[in-house]
C-alpha positions in Angstrom: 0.0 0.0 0.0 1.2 3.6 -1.0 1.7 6.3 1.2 0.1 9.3 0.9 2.3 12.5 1.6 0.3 15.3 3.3 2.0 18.2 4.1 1.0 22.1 4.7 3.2 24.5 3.1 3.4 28.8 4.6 4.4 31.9 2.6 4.6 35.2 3.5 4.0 38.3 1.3 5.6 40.8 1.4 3.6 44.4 1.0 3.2 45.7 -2.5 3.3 42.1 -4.2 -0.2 40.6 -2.4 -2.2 40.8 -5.9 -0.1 39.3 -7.8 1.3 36.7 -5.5 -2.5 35.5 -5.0 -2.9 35.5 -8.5 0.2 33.4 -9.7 -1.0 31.2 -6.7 -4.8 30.8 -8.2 -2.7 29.2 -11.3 -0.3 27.3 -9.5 -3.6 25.8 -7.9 -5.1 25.1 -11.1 -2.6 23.7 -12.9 -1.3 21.2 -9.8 -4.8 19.9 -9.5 -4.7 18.1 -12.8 -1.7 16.3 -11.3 -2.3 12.7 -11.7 -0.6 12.1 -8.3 -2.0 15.4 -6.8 -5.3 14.5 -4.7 -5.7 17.7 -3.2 -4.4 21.3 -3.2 -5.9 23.9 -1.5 -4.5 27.3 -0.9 -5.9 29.6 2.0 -5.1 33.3 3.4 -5.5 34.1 7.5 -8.6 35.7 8.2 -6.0 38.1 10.4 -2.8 38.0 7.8 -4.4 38.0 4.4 -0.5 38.3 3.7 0.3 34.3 4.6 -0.8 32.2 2.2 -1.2 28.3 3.6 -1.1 25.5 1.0 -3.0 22.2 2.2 -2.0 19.8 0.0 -2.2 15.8 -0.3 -0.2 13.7 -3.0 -0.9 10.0 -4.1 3.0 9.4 -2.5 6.5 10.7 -2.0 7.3 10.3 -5.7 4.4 12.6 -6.6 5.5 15.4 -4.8 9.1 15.3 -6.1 7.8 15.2 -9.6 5.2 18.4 -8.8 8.1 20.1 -7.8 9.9 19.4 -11.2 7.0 20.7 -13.5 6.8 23.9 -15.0 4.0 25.3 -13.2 6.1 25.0 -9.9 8.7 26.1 -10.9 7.8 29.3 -12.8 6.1 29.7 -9.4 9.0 29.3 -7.2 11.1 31.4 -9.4 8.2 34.4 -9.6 7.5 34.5 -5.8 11.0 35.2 -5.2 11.6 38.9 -4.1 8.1 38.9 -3.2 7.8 36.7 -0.4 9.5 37.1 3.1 13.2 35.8 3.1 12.3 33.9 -0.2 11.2 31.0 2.0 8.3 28.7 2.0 8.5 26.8 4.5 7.2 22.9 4.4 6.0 21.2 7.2 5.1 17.5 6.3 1.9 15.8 8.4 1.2 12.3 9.8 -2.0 11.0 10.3 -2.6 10.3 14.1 -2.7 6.1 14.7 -5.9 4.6 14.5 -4.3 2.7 17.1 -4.0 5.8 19.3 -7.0 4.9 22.4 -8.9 7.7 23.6 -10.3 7.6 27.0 -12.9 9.2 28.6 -12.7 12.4 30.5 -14.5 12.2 33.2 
């Protein structure tokens, strides 16, 4: 059985650029969910920050997130947010579902 790879993924904006940042994002969206290994991809802004983009996003396994990261959607992404996004960083932070396993007891 594959693993799914489920991961959220931050940005930043930084002021001036939130337009068209959201804009190359909407595409970036678009174009990874017709990814045959993509199963989800959904892009959010803070209710607080509309400035920090979050990227929920789910791929059939490992090997189809290395390839999204390849194609030229991605990359034309990663190359245009740079300037335009704090410290040029998006940082990754890769999930794992809690164990079925995992008991829960009652709180009395």
């Amino acid at each position: 059985m594959e693993t799914k790879l489920t991961l959220v993924a931050y940005i930043n904006i930084l002021p001036g650029f939130e337009k068209e940042v959201k804009e190359a994002t909407a595409i970036l969206a678009t174009e990874t969910s017709k990814e045959p290994g993509s199963e989800q991809f959904l892009p959010y802004t803070r209710n607080d920050s509309p400035q920090s983009i979050f990227f929920y996003e789910i791929y059939k396994n490992d090997e189809a997130f290395q390839w999204h990261k390849t194609l030229p959607h991605a990359t034309k992404f990663f190359e245009f947010v740079k300037g335009k996004i704090v410290d040029d960083k998006i940082e990754v932070v890769f999930l794992t579902p809690l164990n079925s396993s995992i008991q829960i007891g009652h709180v009395v």
